[in-house]
C-alpha positions in Angstrom: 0.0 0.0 0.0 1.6 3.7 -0.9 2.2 6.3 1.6 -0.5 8.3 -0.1 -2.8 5.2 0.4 -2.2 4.0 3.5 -3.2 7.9 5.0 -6.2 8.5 3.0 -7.9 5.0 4.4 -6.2 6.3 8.0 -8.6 9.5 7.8 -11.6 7.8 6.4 -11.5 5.9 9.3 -11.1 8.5 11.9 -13.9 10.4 10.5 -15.9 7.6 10.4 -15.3 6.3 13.4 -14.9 9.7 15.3 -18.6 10.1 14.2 -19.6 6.7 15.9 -19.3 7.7 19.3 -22.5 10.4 18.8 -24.1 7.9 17.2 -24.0 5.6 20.4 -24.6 8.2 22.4 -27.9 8.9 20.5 -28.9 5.6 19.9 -29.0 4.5 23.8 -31.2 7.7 24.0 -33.6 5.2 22.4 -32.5 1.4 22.9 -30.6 -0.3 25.9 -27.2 -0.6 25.0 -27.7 -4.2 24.7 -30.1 -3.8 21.9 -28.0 -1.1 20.4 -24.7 -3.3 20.3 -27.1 -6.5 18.8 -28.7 -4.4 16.2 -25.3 -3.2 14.8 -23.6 -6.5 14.5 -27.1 -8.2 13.1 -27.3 -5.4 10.4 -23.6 -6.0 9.9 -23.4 -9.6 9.6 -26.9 -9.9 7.8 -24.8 -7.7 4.5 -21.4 -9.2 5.1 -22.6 -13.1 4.9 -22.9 -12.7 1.5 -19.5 -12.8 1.7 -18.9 -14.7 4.5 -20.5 -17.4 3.7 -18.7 -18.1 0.3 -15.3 -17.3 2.3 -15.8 -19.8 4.7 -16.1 -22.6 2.4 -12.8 -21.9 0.9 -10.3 -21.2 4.4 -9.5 -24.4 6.2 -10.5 -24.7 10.1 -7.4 -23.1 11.5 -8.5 -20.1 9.9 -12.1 -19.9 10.3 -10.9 -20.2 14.2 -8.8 -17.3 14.3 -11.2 -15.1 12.2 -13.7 -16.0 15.1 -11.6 -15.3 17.9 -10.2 -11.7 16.6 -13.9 -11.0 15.6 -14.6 -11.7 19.1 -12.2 -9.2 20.8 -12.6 -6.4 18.2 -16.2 -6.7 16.4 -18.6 -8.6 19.4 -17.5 -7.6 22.7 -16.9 -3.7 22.1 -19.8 -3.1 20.2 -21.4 -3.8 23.5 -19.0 -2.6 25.7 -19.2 1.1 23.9 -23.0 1.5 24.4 -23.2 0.2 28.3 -20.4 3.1 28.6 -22.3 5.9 26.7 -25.1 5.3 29.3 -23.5 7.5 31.7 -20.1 8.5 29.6 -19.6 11.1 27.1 -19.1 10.6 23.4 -16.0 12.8 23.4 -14.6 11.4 26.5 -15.4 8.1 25.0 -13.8 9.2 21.6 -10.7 10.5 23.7 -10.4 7.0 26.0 -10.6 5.2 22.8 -6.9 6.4 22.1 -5.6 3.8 24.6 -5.7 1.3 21.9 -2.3 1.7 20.8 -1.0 1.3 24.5 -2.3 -1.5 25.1 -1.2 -2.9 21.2 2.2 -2.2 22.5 1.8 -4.2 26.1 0.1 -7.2 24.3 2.7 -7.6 22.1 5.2 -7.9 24.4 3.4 -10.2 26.7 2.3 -12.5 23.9 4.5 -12.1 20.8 8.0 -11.1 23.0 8.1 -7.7 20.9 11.0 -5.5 22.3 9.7 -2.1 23.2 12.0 0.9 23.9 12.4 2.7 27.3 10.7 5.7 25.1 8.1 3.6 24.4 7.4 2.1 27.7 7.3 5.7 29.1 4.9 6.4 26.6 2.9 4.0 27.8 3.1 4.9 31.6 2.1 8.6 30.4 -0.9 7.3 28.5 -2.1 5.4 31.1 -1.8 8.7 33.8 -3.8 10.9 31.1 -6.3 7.8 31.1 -6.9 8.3 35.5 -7.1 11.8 34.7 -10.3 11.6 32.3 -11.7 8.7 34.4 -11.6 10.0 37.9 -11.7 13.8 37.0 -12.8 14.7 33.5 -16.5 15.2 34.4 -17.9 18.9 34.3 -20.9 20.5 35.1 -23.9 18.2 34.7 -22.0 15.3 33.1 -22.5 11.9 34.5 -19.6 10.4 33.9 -18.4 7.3 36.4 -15.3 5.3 36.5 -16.5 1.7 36.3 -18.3 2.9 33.1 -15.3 4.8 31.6 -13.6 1.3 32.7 -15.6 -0.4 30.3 -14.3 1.9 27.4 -10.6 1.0 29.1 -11.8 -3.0 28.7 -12.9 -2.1 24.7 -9.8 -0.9 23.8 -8.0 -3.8 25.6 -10.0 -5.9 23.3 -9.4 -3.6 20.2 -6.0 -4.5 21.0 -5.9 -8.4 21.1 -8.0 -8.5 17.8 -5.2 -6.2 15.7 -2.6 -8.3 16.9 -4.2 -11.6 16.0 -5.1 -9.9 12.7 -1.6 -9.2 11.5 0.1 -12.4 13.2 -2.4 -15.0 12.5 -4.8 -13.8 9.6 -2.4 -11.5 7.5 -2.9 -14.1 4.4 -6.8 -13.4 4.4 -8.0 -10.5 2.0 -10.2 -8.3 4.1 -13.2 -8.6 2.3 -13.4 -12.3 3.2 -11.9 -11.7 6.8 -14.9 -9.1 7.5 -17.6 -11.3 6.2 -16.4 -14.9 8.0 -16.3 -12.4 11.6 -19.7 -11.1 11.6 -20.9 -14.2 10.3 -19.6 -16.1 12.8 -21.0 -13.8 15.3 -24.2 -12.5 13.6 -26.2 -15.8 15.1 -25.2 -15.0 19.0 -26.4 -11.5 18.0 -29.4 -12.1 16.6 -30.3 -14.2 20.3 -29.3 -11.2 22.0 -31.1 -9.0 20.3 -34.6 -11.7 20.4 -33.9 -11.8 24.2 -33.1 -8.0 24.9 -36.8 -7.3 24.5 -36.6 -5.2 21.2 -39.2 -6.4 19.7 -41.9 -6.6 22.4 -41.2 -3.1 22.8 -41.2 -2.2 19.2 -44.0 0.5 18.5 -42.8 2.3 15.4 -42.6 5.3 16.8 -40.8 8.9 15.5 -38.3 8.4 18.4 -37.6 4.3 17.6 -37.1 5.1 13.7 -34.5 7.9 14.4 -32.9 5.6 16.5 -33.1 2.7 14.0 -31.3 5.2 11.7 -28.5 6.0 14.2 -28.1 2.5 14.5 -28.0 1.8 10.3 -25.5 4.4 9.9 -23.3 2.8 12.9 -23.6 -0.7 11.7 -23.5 -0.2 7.8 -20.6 2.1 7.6 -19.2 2.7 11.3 -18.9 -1.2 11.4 -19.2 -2.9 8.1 -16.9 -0.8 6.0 -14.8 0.4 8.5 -13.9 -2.7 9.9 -13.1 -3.8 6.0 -10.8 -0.7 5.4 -9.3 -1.4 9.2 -8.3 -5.0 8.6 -6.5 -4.0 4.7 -4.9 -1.3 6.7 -3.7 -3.7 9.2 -2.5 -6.4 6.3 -0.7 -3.7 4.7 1.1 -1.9 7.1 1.0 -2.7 11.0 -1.4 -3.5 13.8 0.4 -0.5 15.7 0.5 1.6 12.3 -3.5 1.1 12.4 -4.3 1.7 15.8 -3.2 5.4 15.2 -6.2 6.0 13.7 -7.0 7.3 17.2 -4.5 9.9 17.0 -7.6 11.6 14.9 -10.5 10.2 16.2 -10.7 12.0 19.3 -10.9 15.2 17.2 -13.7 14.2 15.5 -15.4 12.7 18.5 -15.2 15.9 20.6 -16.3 18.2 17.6 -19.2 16.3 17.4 -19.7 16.5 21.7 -18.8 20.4 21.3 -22.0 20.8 18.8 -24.2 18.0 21.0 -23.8 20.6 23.9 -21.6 18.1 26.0 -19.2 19.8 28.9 -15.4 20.2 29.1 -13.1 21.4 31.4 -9.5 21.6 32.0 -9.0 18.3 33.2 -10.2 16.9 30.0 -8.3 18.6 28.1 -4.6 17.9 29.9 -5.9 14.1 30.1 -6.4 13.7 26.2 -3.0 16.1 25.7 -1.1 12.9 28.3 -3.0 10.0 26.0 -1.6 11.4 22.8 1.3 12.4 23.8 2.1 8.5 25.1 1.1 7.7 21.8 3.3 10.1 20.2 6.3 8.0 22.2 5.4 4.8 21.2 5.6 5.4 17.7 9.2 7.0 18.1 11.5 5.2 16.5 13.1 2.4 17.4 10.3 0.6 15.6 8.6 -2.5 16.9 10.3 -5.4 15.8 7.4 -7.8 14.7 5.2 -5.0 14.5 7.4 -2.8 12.2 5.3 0.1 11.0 
């Protein structure tokens, strides 16, 4: 993938994804979060089986196991994870926690794939995390209901994020994107759709104005926030890094807290030298010396 590439599909991706966490926010205005995070991967999986499906019957098991395990970590989990957070959280301190991903790509791949990291990088890290306490236990202004354990469950997400990128890029590098996509929200488009049947969305189901616009926050989230993004995330991942692709959040937080700004949601100072600590860890860990299996 060229340089000129490799940064336009970085940006799409922020912006896309930036946008998302407004969309969650607006959407458990309407639904539980449960029902938000089923509907997303149903409408996902219910587009991406057609070419799931076909994929399937051409990888071998090994495969198909993998793509069901990183699917797991980075397309099922978090999309319920982000919506049981937005409950009480922010969409731009959401957007801004998010940035931990590539933190905790650099820990995981020492602790499972022995990749050396640099004392830069590890103090990267260690700064990232301190900006992360900072939002959690003090980012909350005036009238925002923030809480820890919630924000936690963003911190959990991006753990997740994490593991799936590195299981991407060291065990599913070979698989184009298109068919990687499909088999994951295949595989997990079933154990949605029983969510989803048991989360009560369809007793409660009454067509209203409110339900449709929440139906059409969801569409938007699951159609292009999930199903093409996730495409575009997993070619970015092939082609360059796991690490290289998780700086996507470098930019999302920007879009994220635009949206917030124009949603009326609060700020304050603490927010603001939190998000600076995140990306400035960030900033560290992609000094050079590069990772080693993870070269970017």
């Amino acid at each position: 993938m060229s340089s000129k590439n490799k940064y336009f599909i970085l940006t799409l991706l922020a912006l896309v994804w930036g946008t998302s966490f407004i969309l969650i926010k607006k959407s458990v205005d309407v639904f539980t979060p449960y029902q938000v995070g089923a509907l997303r991967v149903t409408m996902a999986g219910a587009v991406l089986m057609l070419f799931g499906i076909p994929a399937m019957r051409r990888l071998d098991r090994k495969t198909i196991m993998w793509a069901g395990i990183g699917g797991f970590f980075g397309n099922f989990i978090p999309m319920y994870l982000f919506p049981m957070a937005e409950v009480r959280v922010s969409s731009s301190l959401a957007g801004i926690l998010n940035s931990l991903v590539p933190i905790f790509t650099l820990l995981f791949a020492f602790l499972l794939f022995k990749t050396k990291s640099s004392k830069v990088q590890i103090i990267g890290a260690i700064i990232g995390f301190f900006g992360a306490n900072i939002l959690m236990f003090f980012a909350g202004g005036p009238g925002e209901e923030s809480s820890f354990w919630h924000a936690m469950l963003i911190v959990l997400a991006t753990m997740s994020y994490a593991l799936s990128g590195l299981i991407v890029k060291e065990k599913l590098n070979h698989v184009k994107s298109m068919d990687l996509g499909g088999i994951v929200f295949t595989i997990w488009f079933f154990p949605s759709v029983i969510i989803l049947f048991f989360s009560g969305f369809f007793e409660s189901w009454t067509g209203s104005r409110e339900q449709w616009e929440g139906l059409g926050y969801v569409s938007v989230l699951a159609f292009i926030g999930t199903a093409m993004a996730m495409i575009l995330f997993y070619k970015l991942i092939q082609q360059t890094s796991a690490v290289f692709a998780s700086t996507v959040t470098y930019l999302m937080p920007l879009v994220a807290i635009m949206w917030g700004v124009l949603a009326g949601e609060s700020l304050n100072v603490w927010f603001i030298v939190g998000g600076l600590l995140i990306l400035a860890g960030i900033y560290l860990i992609r000094e050079k010396p590069k990772l080693d299996s993870l070269e970017i």
